[in-house]
Backbone as XML, in Angstrom:
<?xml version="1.0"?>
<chain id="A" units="angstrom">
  <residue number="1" name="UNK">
    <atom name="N" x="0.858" y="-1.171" z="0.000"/>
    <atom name="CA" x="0.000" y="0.000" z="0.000"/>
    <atom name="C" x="0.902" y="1.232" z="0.000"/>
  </residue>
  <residue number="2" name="UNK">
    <atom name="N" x="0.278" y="2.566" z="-0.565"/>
    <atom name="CA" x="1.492" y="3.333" z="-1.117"/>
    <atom name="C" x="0.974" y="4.439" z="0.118"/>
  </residue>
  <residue number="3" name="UNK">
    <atom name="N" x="1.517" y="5.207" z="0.560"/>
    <atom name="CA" x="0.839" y="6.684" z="1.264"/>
    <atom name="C" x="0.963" y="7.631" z="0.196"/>
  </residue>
  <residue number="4" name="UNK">
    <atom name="N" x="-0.244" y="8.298" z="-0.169"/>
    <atom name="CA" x="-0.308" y="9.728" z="-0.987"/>
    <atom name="C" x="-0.295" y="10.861" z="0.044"/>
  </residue>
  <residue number="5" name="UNK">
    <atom name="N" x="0.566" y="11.339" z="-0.188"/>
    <atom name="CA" x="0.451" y="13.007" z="0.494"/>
    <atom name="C" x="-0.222" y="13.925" z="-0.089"/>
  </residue>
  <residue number="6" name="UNK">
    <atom name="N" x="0.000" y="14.337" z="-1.686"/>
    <atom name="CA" x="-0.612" y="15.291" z="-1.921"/>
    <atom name="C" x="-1.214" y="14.686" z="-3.265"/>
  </residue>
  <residue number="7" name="UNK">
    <atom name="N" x="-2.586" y="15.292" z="-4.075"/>
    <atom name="CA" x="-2.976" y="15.244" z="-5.260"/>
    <atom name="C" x="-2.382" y="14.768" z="-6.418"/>
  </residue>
  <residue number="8" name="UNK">
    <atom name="N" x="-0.784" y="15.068" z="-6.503"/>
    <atom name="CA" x="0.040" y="15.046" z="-7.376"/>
    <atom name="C" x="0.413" y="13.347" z="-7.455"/>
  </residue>
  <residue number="9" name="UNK">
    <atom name="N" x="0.823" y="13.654" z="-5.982"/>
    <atom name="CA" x="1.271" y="11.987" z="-5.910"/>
    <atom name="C" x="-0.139" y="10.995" z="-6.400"/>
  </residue>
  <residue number="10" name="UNK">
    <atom name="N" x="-1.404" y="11.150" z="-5.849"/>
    <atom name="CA" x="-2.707" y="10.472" z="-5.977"/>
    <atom name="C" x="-2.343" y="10.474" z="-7.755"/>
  </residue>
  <residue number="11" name="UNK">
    <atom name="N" x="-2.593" y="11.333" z="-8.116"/>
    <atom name="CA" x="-2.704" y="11.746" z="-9.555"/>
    <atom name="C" x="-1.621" y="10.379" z="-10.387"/>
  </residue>
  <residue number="12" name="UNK">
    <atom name="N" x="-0.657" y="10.688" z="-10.081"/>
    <atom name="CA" x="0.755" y="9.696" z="-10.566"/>
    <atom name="C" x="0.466" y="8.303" z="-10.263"/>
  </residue>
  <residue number="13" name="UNK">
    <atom name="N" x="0.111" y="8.312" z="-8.997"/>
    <atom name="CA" x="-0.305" y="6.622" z="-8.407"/>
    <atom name="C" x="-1.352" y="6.100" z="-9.873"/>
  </residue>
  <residue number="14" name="UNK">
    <atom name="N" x="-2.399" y="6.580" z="-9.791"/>
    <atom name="CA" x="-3.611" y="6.903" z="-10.828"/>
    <atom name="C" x="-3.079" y="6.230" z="-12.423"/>
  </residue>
  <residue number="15" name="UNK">
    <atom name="N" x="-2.697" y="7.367" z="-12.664"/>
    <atom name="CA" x="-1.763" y="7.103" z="-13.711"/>
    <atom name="C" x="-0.956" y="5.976" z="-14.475"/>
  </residue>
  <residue number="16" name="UNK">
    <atom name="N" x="-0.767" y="5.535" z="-13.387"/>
    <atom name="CA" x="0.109" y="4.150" z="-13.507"/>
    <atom name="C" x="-0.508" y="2.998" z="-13.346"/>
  </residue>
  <residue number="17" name="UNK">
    <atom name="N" x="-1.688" y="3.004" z="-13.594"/>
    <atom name="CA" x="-2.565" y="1.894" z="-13.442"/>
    <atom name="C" x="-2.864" y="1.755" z="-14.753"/>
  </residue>
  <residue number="18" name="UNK">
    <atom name="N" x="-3.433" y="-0.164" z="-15.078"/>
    <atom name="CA" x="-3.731" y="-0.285" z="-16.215"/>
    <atom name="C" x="-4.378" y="-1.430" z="-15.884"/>
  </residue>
  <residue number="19" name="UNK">
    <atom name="N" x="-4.456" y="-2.321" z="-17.235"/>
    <atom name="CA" x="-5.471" y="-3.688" z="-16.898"/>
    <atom name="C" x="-4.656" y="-4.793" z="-16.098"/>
  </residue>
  <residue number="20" name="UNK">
    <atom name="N" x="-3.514" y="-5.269" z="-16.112"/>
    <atom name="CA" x="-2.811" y="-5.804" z="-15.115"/>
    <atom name="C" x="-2.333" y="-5.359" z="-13.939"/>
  </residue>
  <residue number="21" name="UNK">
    <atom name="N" x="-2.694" y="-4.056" z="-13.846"/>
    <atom name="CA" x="-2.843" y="-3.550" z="-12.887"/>
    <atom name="C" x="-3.607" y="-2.901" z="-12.663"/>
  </residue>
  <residue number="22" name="UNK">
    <atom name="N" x="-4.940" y="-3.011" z="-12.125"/>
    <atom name="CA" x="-6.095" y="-2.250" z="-11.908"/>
    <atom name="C" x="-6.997" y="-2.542" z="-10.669"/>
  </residue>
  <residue number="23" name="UNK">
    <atom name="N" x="-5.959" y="-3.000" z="-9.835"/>
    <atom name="CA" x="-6.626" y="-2.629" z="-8.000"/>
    <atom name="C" x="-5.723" y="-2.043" z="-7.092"/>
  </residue>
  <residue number="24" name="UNK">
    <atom name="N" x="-5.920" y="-1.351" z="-6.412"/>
    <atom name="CA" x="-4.938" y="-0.353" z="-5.776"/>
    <atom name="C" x="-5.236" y="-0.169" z="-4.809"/>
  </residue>
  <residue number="25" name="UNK">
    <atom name="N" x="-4.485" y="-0.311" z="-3.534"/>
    <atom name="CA" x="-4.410" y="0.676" z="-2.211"/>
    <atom name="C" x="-3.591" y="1.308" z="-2.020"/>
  </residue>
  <residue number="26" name="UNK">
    <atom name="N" x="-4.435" y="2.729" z="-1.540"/>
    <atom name="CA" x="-3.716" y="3.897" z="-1.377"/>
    <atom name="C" x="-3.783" y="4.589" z="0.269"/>
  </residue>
  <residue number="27" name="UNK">
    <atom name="N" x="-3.207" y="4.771" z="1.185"/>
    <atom name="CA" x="-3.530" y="5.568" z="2.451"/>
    <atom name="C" x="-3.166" y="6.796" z="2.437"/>
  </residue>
  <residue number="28" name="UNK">
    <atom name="N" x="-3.919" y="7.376" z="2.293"/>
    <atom name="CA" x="-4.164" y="9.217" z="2.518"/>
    <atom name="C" x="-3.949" y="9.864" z="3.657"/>
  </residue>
  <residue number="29" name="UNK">
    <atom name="N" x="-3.177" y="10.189" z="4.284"/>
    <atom name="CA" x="-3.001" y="10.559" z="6.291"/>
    <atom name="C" x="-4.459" y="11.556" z="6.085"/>
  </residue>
  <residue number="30" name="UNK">
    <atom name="N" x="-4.647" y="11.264" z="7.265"/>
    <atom name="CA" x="-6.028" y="11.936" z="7.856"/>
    <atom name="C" x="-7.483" y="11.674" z="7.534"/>
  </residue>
  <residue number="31" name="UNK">
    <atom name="N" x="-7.234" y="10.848" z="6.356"/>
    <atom name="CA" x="-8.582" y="10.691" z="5.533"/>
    <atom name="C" x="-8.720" y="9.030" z="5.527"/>
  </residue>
  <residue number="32" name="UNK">
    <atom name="N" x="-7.379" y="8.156" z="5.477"/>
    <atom name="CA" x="-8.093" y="6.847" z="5.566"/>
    <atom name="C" x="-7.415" y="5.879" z="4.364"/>
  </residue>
  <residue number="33" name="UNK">
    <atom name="N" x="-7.674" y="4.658" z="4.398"/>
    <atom name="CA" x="-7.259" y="3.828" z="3.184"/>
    <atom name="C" x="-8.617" y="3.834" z="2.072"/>
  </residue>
  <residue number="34" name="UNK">
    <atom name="N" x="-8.099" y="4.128" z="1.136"/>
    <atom name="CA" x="-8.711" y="3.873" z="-0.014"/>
    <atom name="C" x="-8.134" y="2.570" z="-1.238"/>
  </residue>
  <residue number="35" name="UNK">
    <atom name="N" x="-9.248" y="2.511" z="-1.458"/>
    <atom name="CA" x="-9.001" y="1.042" z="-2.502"/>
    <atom name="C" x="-9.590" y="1.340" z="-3.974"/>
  </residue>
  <residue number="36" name="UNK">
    <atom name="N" x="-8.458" y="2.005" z="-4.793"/>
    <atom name="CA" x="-9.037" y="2.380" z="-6.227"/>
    <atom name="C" x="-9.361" y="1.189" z="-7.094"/>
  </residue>
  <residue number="37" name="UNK">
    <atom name="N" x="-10.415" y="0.863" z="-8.078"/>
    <atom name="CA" x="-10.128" y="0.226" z="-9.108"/>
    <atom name="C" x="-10.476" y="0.585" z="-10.201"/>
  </residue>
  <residue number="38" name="UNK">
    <atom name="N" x="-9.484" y="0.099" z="-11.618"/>
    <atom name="CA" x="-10.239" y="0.553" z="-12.404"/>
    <atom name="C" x="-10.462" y="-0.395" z="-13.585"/>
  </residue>
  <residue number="39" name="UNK">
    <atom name="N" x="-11.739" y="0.109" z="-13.999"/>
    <atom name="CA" x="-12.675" y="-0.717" z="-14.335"/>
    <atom name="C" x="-12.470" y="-0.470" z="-15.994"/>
  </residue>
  <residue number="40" name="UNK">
    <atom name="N" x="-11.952" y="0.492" z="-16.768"/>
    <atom name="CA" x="-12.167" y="0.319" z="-17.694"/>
    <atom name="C" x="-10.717" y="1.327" z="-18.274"/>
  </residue>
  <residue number="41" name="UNK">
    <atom name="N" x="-9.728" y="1.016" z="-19.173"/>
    <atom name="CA" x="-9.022" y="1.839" z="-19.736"/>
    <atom name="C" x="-9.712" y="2.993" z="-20.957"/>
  </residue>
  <residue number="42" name="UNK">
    <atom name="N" x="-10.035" y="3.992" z="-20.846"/>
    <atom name="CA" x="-9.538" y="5.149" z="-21.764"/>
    <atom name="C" x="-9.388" y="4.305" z="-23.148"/>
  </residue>
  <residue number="43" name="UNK">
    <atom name="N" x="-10.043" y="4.668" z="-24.320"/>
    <atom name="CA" x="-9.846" y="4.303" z="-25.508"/>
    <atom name="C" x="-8.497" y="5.675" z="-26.031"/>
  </residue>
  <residue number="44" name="UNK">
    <atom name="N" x="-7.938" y="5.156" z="-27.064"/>
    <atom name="CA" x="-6.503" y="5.872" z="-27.183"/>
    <atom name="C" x="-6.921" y="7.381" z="-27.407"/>
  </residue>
  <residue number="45" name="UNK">
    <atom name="N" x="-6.646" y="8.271" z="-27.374"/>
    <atom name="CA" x="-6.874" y="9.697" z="-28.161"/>
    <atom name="C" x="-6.801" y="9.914" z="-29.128"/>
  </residue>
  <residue number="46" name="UNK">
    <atom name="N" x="-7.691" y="10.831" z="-30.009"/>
    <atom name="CA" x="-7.552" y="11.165" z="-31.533"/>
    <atom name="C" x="-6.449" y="11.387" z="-31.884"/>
  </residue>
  <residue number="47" name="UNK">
    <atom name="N" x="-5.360" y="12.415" z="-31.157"/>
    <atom name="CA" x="-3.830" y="12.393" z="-31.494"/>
    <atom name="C" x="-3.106" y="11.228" z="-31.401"/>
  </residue>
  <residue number="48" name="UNK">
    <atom name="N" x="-3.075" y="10.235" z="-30.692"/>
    <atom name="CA" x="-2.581" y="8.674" z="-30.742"/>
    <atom name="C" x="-3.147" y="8.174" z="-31.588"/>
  </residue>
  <residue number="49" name="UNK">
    <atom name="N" x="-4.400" y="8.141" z="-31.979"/>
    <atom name="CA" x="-5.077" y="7.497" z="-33.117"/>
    <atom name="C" x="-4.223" y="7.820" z="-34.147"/>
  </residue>
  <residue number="50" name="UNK">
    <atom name="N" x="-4.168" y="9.097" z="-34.202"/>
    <atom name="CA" x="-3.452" y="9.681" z="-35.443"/>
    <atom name="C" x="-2.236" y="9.459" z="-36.109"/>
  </residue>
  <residue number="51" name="UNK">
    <atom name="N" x="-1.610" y="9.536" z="-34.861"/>
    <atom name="CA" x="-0.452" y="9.038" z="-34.930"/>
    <atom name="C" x="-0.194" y="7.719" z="-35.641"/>
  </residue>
  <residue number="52" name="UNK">
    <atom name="N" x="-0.171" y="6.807" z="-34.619"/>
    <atom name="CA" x="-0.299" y="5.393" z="-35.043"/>
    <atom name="C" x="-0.813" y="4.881" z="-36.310"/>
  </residue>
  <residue number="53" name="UNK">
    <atom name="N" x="-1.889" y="5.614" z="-37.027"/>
    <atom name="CA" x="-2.451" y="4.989" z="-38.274"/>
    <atom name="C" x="-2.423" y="6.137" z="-39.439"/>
  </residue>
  <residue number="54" name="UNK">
    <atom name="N" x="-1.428" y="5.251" z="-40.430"/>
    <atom name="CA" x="-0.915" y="6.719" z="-41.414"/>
    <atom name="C" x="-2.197" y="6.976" z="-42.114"/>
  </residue>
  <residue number="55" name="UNK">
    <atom name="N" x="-3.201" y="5.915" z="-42.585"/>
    <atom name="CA" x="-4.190" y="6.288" z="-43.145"/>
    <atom name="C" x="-5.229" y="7.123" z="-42.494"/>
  </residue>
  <residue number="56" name="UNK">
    <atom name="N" x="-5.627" y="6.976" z="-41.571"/>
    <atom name="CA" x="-6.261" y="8.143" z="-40.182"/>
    <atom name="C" x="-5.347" y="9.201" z="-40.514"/>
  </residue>
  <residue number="57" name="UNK">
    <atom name="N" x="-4.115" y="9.517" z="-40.667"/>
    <atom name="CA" x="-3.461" y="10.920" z="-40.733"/>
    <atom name="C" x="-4.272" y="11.525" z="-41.471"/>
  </residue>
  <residue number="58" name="UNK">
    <atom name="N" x="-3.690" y="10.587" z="-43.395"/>
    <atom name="CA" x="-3.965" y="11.608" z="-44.766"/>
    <atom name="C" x="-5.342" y="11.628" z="-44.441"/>
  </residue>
  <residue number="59" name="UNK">
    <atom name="N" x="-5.802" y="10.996" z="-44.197"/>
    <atom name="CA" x="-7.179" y="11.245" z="-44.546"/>
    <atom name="C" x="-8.115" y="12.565" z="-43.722"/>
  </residue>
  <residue number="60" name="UNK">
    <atom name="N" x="-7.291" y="13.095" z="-41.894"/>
    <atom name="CA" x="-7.725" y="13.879" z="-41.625"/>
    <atom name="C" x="-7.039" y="15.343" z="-42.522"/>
  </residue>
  <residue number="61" name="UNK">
    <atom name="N" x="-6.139" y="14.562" z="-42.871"/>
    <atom name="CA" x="-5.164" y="16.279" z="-43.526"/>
    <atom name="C" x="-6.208" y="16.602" z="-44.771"/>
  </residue>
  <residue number="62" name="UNK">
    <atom name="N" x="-6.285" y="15.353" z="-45.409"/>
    <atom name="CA" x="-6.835" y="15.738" z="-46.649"/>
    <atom name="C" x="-8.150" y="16.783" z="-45.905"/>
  </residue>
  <residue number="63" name="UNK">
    <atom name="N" x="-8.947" y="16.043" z="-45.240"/>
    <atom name="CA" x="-9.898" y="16.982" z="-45.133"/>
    <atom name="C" x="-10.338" y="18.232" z="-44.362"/>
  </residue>
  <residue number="64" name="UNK">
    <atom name="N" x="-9.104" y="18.420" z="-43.811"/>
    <atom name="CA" x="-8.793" y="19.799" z="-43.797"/>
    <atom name="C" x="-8.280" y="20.649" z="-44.279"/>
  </residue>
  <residue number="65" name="UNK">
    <atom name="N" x="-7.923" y="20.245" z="-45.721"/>
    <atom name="CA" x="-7.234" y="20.780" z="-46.395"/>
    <atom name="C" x="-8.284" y="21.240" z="-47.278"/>
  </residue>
  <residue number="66" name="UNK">
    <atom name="N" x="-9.517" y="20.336" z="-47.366"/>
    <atom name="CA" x="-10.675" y="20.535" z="-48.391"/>
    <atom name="C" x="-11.143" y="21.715" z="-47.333"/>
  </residue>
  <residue number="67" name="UNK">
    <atom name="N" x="-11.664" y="21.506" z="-46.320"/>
    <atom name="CA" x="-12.390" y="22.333" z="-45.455"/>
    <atom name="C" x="-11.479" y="24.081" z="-45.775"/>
  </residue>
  <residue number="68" name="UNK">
    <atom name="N" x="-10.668" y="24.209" z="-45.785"/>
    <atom name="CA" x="-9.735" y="25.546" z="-46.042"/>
    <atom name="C" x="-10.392" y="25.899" z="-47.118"/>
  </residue>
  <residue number="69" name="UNK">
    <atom name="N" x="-10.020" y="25.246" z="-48.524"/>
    <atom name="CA" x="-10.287" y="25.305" z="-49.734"/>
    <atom name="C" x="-12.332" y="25.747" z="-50.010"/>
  </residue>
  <residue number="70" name="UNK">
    <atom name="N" x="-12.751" y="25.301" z="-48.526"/>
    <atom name="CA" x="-14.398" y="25.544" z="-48.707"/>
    <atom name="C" x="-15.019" y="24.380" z="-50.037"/>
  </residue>
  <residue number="71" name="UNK">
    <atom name="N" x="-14.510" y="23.402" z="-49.728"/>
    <atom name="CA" x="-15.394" y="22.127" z="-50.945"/>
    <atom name="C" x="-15.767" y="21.181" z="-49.566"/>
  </residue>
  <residue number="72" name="UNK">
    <atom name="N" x="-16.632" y="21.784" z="-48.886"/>
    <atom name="CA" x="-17.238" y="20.718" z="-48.126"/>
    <atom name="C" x="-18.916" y="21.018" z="-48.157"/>
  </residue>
  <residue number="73" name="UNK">
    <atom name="N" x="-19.689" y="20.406" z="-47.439"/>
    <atom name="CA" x="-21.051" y="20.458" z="-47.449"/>
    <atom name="C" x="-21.597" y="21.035" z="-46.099"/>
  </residue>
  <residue number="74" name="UNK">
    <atom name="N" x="-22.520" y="21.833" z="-45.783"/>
    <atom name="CA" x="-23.185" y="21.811" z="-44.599"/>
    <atom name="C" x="-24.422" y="20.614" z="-44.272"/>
  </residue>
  <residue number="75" name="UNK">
    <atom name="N" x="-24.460" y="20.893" z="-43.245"/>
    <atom name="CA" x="-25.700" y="19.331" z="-42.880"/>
    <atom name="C" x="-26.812" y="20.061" z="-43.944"/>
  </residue>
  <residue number="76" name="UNK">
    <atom name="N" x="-27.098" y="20.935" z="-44.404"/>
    <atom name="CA" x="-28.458" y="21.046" z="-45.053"/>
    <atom name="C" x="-28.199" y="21.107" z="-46.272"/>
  </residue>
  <residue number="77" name="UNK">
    <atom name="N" x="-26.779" y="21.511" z="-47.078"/>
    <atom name="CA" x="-26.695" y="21.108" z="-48.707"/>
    <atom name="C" x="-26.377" y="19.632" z="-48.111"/>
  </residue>
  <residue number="78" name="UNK">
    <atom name="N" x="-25.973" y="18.821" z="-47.846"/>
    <atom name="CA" x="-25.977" y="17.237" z="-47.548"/>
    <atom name="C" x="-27.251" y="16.699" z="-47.695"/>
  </residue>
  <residue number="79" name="UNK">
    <atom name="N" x="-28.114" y="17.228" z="-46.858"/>
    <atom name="CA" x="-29.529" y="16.526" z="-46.712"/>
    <atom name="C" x="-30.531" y="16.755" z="-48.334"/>
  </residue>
  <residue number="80" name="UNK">
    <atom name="N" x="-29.933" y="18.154" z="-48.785"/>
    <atom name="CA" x="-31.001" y="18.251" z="-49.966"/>
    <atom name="C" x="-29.994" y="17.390" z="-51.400"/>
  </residue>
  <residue number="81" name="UNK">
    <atom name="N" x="-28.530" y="16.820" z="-50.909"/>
    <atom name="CA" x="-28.193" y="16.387" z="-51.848"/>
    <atom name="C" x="-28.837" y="15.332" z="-51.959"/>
  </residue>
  <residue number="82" name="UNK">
    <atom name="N" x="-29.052" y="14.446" z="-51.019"/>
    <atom name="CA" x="-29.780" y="12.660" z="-50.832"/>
    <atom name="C" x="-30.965" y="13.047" z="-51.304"/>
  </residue>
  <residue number="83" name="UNK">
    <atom name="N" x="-31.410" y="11.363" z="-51.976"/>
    <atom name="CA" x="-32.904" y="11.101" z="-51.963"/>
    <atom name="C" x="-32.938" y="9.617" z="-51.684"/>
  </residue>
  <residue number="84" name="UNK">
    <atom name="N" x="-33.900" y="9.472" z="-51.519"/>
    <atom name="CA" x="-34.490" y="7.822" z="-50.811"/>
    <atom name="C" x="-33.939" y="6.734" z="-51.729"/>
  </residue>
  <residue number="85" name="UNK">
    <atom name="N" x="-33.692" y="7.742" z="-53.318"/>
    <atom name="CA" x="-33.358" y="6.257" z="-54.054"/>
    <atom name="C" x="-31.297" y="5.903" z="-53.642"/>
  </residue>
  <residue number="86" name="UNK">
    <atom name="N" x="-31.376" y="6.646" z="-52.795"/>
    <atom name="CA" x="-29.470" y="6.501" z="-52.587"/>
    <atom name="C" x="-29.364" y="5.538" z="-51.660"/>
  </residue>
  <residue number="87" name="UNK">
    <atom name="N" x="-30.488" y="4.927" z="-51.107"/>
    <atom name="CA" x="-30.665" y="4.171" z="-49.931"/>
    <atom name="C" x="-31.394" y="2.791" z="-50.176"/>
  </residue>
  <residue number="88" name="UNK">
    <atom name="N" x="-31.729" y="2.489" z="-51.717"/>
    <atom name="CA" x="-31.680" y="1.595" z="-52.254"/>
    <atom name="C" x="-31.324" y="0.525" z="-52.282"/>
  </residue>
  <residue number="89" name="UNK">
    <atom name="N" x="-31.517" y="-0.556" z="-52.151"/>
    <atom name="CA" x="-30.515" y="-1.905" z="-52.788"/>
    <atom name="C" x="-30.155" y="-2.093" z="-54.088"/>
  </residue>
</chain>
């Protein structure tokens, strides 16, 4: 069991948890033992996403690159572009 003194330390303890490691005791002076767990990891971040998958890159560059350029759609030229037969078999 670890003693946290301040937030920082809690914070770091926190931190360092994952799925092989995801039960924890912590004693806090004045406040008591606590027993963290955690139950579910954080899916990666859009910047890790990004990172990691070159096709996720071009594909956000490209379309911000269109979005600059103004060749994109708003939700309402989108909606009047569709018709029922696009939804077809």
């Amino acid at each position: 069991m670890e003693t946290v003194q301040t937030e920082t330390e809690l914070f770091d303890h926190i931190g360092r948890m994952n799925k092989a490691n995801s039960v924890s005791r912590v004693y806090i002076p004045g406040k008591g033992t606590f027993t963290i767990v955690l139950q579910e990891e954080d899916q990666l971040s859009i910047r890790a996403e990004i990172a990691s998958d070159p096709r996720l890159r071009q594909m956000i560059q490209d379309s911000r690159a269109d979005y600059k350029l103004g060749n994109g759609l708003n939700t309402k030229q989108f909606l009047q572009s569709i018709s029922p037969a696009d939804f077809e078999k």
